[in-house]
Every structure is written in structure tokens, then in C-alpha cells.
C-alpha positions in Angstrom: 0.0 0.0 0.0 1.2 3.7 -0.3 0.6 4.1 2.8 3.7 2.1 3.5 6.0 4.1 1.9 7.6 7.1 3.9 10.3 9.1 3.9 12.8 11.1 1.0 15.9 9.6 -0.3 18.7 11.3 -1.7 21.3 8.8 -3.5 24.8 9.8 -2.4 26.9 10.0 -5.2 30.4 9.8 -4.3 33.4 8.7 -6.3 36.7 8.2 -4.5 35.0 9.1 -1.6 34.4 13.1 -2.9 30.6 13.6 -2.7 28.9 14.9 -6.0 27.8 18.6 -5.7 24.4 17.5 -6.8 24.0 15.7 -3.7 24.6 18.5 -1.5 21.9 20.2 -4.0 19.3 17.5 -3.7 19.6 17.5 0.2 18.5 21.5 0.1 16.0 20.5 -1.7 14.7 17.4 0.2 14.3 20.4 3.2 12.1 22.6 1.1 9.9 18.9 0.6 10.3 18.3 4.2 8.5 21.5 5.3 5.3 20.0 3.1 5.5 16.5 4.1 7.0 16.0 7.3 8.9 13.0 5.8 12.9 12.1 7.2 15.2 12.8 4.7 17.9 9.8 4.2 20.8 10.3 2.2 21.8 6.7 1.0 25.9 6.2 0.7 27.0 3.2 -1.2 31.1 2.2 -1.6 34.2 1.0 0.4 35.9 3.0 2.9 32.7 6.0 2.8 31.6 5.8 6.3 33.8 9.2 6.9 31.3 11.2 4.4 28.3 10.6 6.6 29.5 13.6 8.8 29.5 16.0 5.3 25.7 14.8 4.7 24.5 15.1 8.1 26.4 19.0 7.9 24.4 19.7 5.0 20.8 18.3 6.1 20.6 14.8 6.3 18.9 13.3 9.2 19.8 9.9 8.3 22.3 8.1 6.5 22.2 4.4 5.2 25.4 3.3 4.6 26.0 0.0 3.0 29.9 -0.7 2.3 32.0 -3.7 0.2 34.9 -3.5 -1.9 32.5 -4.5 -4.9 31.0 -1.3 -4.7 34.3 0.3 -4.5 33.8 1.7 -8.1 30.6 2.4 -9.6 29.0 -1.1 -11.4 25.3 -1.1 -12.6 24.4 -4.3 -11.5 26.1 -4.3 -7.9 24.5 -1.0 -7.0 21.4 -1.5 -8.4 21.3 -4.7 -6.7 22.0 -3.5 -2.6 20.0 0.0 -3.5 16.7 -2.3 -4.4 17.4 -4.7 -1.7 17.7 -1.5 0.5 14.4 0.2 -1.3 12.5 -2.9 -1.0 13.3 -2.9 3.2 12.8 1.0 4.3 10.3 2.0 1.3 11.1 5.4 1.0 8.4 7.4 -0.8 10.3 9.2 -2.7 14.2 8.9 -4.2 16.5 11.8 -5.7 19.3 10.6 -7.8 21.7 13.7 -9.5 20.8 14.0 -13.0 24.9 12.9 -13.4 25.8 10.3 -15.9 25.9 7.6 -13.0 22.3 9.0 -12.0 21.2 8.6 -15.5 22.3 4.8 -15.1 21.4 3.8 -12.5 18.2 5.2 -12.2 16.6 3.9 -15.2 17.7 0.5 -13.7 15.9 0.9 -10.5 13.1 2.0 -11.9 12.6 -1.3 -13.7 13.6 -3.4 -10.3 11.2 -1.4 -8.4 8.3 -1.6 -11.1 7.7 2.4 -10.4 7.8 5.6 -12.7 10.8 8.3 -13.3 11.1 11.3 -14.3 14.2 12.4 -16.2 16.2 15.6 -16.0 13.5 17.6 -13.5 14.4 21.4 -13.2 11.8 21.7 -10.1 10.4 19.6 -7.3 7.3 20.8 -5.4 4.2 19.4 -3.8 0.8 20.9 -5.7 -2.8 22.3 -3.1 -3.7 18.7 -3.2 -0.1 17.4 -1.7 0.5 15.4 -4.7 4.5 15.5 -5.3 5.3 16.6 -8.5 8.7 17.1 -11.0 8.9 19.7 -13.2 11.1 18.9 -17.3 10.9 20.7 -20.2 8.8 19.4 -23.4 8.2 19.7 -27.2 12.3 21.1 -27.6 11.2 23.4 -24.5 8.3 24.8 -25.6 6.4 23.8 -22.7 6.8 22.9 -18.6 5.6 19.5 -18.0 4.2 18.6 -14.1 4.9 14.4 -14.2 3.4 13.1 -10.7 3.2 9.1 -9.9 0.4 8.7 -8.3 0.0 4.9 -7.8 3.4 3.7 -7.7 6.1 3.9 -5.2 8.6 5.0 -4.5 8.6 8.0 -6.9 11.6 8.4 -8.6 13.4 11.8 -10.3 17.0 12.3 -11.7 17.4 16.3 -10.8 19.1 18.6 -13.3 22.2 20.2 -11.1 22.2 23.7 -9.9 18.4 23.6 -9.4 19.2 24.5 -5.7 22.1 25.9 -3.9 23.4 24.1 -0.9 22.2 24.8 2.5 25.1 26.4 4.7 27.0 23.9 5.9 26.3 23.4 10.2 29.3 22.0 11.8 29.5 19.1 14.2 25.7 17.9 13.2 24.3 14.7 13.9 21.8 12.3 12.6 21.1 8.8 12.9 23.4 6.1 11.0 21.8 3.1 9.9 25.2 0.3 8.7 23.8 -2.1 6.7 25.9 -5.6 6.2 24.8 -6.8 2.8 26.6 -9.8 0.7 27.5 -8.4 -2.0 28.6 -9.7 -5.1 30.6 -7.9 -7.8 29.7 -8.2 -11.5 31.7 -11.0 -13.1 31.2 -9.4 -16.9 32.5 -6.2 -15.8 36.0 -4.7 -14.5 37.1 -1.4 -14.4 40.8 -1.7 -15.7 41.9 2.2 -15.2 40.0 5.9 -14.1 41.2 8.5 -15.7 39.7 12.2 -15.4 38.6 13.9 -18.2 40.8 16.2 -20.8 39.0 19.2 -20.4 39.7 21.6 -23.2 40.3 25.3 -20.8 39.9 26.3 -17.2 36.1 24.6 -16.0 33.1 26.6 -17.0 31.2 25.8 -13.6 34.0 27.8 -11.9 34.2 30.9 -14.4 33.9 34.2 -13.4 32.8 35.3 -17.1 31.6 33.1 -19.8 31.1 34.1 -23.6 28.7 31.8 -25.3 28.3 31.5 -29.1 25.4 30.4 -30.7 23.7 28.7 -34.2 24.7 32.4 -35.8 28.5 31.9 -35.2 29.0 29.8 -38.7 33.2 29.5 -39.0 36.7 29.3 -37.0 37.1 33.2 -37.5 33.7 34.1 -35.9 34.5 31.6 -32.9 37.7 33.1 -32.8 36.5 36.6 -32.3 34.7 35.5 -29.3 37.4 33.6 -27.9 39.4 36.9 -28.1 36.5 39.1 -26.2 36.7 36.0 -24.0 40.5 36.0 -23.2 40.1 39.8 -22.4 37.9 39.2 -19.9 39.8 37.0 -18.1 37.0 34.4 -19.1 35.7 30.6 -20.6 34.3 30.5 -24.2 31.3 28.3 -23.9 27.8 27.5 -26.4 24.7 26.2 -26.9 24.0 22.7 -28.5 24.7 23.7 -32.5 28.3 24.6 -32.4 29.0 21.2 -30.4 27.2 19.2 -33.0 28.9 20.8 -36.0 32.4 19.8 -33.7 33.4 23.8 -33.3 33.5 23.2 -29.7 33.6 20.2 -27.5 30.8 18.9 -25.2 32.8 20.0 -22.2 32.0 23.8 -23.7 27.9 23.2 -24.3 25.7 24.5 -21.8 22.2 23.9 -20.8 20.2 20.8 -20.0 22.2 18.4 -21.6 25.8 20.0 -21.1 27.0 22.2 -18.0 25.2 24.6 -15.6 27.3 27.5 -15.0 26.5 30.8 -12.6 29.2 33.4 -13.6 28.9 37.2 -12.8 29.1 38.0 -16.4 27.5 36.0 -19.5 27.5 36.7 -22.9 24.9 34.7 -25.0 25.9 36.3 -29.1 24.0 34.8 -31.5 21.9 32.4 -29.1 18.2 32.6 -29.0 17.7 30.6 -25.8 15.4 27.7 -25.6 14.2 26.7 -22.1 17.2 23.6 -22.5 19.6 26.4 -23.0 18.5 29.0 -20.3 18.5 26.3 -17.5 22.3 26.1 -17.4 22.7 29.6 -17.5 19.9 31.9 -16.1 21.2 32.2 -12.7 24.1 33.9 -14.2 24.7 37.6 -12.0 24.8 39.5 -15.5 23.2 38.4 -18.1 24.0 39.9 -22.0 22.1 38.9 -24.9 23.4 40.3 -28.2 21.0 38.1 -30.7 19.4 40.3 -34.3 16.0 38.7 -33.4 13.9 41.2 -31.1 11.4 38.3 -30.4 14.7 35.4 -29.1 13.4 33.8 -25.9 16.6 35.0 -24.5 16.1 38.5 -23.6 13.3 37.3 -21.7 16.0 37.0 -18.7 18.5 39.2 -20.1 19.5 42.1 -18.1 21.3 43.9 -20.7 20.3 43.4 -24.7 21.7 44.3 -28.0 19.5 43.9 -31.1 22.2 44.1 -33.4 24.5 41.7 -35.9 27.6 40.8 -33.1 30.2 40.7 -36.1 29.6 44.5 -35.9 29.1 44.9 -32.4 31.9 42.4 -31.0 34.8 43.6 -32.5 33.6 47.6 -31.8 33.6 45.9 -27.7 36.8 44.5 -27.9 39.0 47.2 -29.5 37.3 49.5 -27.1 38.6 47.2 -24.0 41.7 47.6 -25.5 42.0 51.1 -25.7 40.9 51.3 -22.3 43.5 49.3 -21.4 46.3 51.2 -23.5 
């Protein structure tokens, strides 16, 4: 029965024993569901040699934390962790669980939702209860033309991979506790798969999730020389260059450089958006930038909808008049 099922889950991502910012995000936003449904929030932590990050997730608003440790969930496998997170599921029956809309989450999410025979919702940009108390996620649809409320009303747990940045962290409060539930489970690890080597990621410049100023090109920057002015406005800002989805799928830039829903969130103090027109996908990794400049020849782009400075005007004009005139200032 439904009835049976209490309590909000947050899935602890963690690799080498570094939480994932998400879940420090989804915990924040577990308390803003707390206030409407009383529930405990428990932040689940699966690995070897984790036990230390329980005192991190009680800081940030956990009040309990299920910890289940072996070495074969040392590294992230599909099969082991989906195993001991539905034998887990299928003991405490949470009501709902919050996995980080991270390429693990996306994994191993799917995969749950099959074990548990419940629905998902993919890529939500808001959680929320509605006047009846029916919890709801909120994704784009139709390419972002619309906002989409998914509920599960009959099944349970309900399920949701959050889009990061949705929610900042709650401040940290030192030296809090909570209640640690250890869970001995056999566990065994996935014959068919090994993990021979981790290596991070070649990352083409300095990371756009900690720039200070980003300049994003759009579908209207069509060559090498047009990117190359913006990387130049870019460099003299002391800043990332950065896109939405077209100049990634053409291979101008690489997917470490797209942002929005499927690529990076990013909250700079100053973003440039030239020759972008800013579908809902686009503005969710970007619009809680400080500054936000759209330079677009389209009065009617979706962009200057949260623009706080605009330029109707071609940016092959405009650009290179804005970057000789930092230079001159500079002389």
C-alpha cells in the first residue's frame, strides 16, 4: 500500500570518496519537501571505505544516512549497486528517491526504476508538492516549448533524476548529527565487468562551472574566425568560451564547452549569449548567471526574456567595436 511508503531519499553520489555537488543540492532540496511533508530525509551512501562522508551529509541536512559498504561497490557497477539500493528500497520503502541528474544517476536510475516496477522522471528542473499534496517534477517538453508537471500517483517509491544547480546548498552546520543506519549486505561484484583504469577527463580550458565570465556562441556563429572573435572578447575578460548545443554538434566546440540541460550549468557574474536565441534547454544552465548579456538580431529570441542587458544588433559589428574598445581602455 502507499501508505507504506515514507520518507525522502537522496542517493549519495560519491566517487573516490568526494561527494557529488548534486548531492549537497538534492539534500537542500529534500528540506524545502520536508517543510510540506514531514517525511525524514535519508541520504543513501553506497562504496568502500565512505563511512567518513556521513558527517559531510548530516552537515548539510541529512537526518539519516544508510550506509552499505564492500569493496564491490568500491567503483561504480550497474548491476552491484542497483542490486543492494533495491534490496535497500524494497526494506525502508522510501516514498520518494533523488538521484543527480549525473551520468551515473542517468544509469542507474533507469535501472531501479525497472527493479522497483515504479515511474521516473528524467532531467527535472523543479520539485514541489501541488494544493492537493500530490509530489510533482517539473522537465521541459516539445524542444522546451512547454513545462511539463509528471506526478506518480500509484506507484512507489517516486523516482526523479534532478538537473544540477536547481538549488544551492544549504550552509554547511558544523558538528551535526543524525542517525546512522550500517547495513551488512553480501554483496557480489559483477563478473562481466571490470574497471581496468579511471582517468579524469581532458578538459579543453579552465572549467566553466567555476568561471567568473563566460562568452557563449550560438547557431549564428558559422566558422573558425567568428569563434575566434569570441574567444578573443573572451581571453580579455579573463573568461571561458562556452555554447549552446549547435556549435558542439557541428564539432566547433567540445561537449565539455555546451551548456544547458544536456551539457553544464554555469552561474558566472558575467555571461554573454551572441547569437543564441535561448530555448528553455539552454537557459537552465545559464539563467542564474549575475549578469546576463544577450546580443541576438532577433527582437522576439526567448533570450532577452531574462536578459539584463540586450543588443538587437548583428555581433560581427558589435563584438569587434567591444573589444577594440577594452583595448583602448587598457592602453
Amino acid at each position: 500500500m502507499k501508505s507504506d511508503y515514507k520518507g525522502i531519499w537522496v542517493f549519495a553520489e560519491q566517487e573516490n570518496g568526494k561527494l557529488h555537488q548534486t548531492v549537497l543540492e538534492l539534500l537542500a532540496k529534500s528540506k524545502e519537501l520536508q517543510k510540506h511533508n514531514g517525511e525524514k530525509i535519508t541520504a543513501v551512501l553506497l562504496g568502500a571505505d565512505v563511512a567518513a562522508l556521513a558527517d559531510t551529509l548530516f552537515a548539510y541536512g541529512a537526518d539519516a544516512v544508510l550506509l552499505a559498504e564492500s569493496e564491490a561497490l568500491r567503483e561504480y557497477s550497474a548491476r552491484p549497486y542497483q542490486k543492494v539500493l533495491t534490496e535497500l528500497a524494497e526494506k525502508y520503502k522510501p516514498s520518494i528517491i533523488l538521484y543527480g541528474a549525473t551520468p551515473l544517476g542517468r544509469d542507474l536510475a533507469p535501472r531501479m526504476m525497472v527493479a522497483l516496477d515504479t515511474g521516473l522522471t528524467a532531467d527535472a528542473i523543479d520539485l514541489g508538492f501541488d494544493e492537493d499534496g500530490v509530489f510533482y517534477q517539473t522537465t521541459p517538453g516539445y524542444g522546451g516549448k512547454i513545462l511539463a508537471h509528471i506526478v506518480i500517483l500509484e506507484r512507489r517509491p517516486q523516482m526523479a533524476t534532478v538537473h544540477p544547480q536547481i538549488c544551492e546548498p544549504l550552509e554547511p552546520v558544523n558538528g551535526a548529527k543524525g542517525e546512522l543506519l550500517v547495513e551488512n549486505l553480501a554483496v557480489e561484484g559483477d563478473a562481466e565487468y571490470e574497471v581496468l583504469e579511471t582517468l579524469p577527463a581532458e578538459k579543453s580550458g579552465e572549467s566553466l562551472t567555476e568561471a567568473k565570465v563566460v562568452v557563449a556562441g550560438g547557431r549564428g556563429v558559422k566558422n573558425e574566425d567568428d569563434l575566434t572573435m569570441l574567444r578573443e572578447l573572451a581571453e580579455l575578460l579573463g573568461g571561458q568560451i562556452a555554447s549552446s548545443r549547435p556549435l558542439v554538434d557541428n564539432g566547433m566546440l567540445p561537449h565539455d564547452r555546451q551548456i544547458g540541460q544536456s551539457g553544464t550549468t554555469v552561474t558566472p557574474q558575467l555571461m554573454f549569449n551572441i547569437a543564441i536565441s535561448g530555448s528553455v534547454q539552454y537557459q537552465l544552465g545559464m539563467q542564474k548567471a549575475k549578469c546576463i548579456v544577450a546580443i541576438n538580431q532577433s527582437e522576439d529570441a526567448p533570450i532577452y526574456d531574462i536578459a539584463h542587458i540586450g543588443a538587437v544588433v548583428d555581433y560581427k559589428k558589435l563584438i569587434p567595436a567591444l573589444i577594440a574598445e577594452i583595448k583602448a581602455r587598457r592602453q
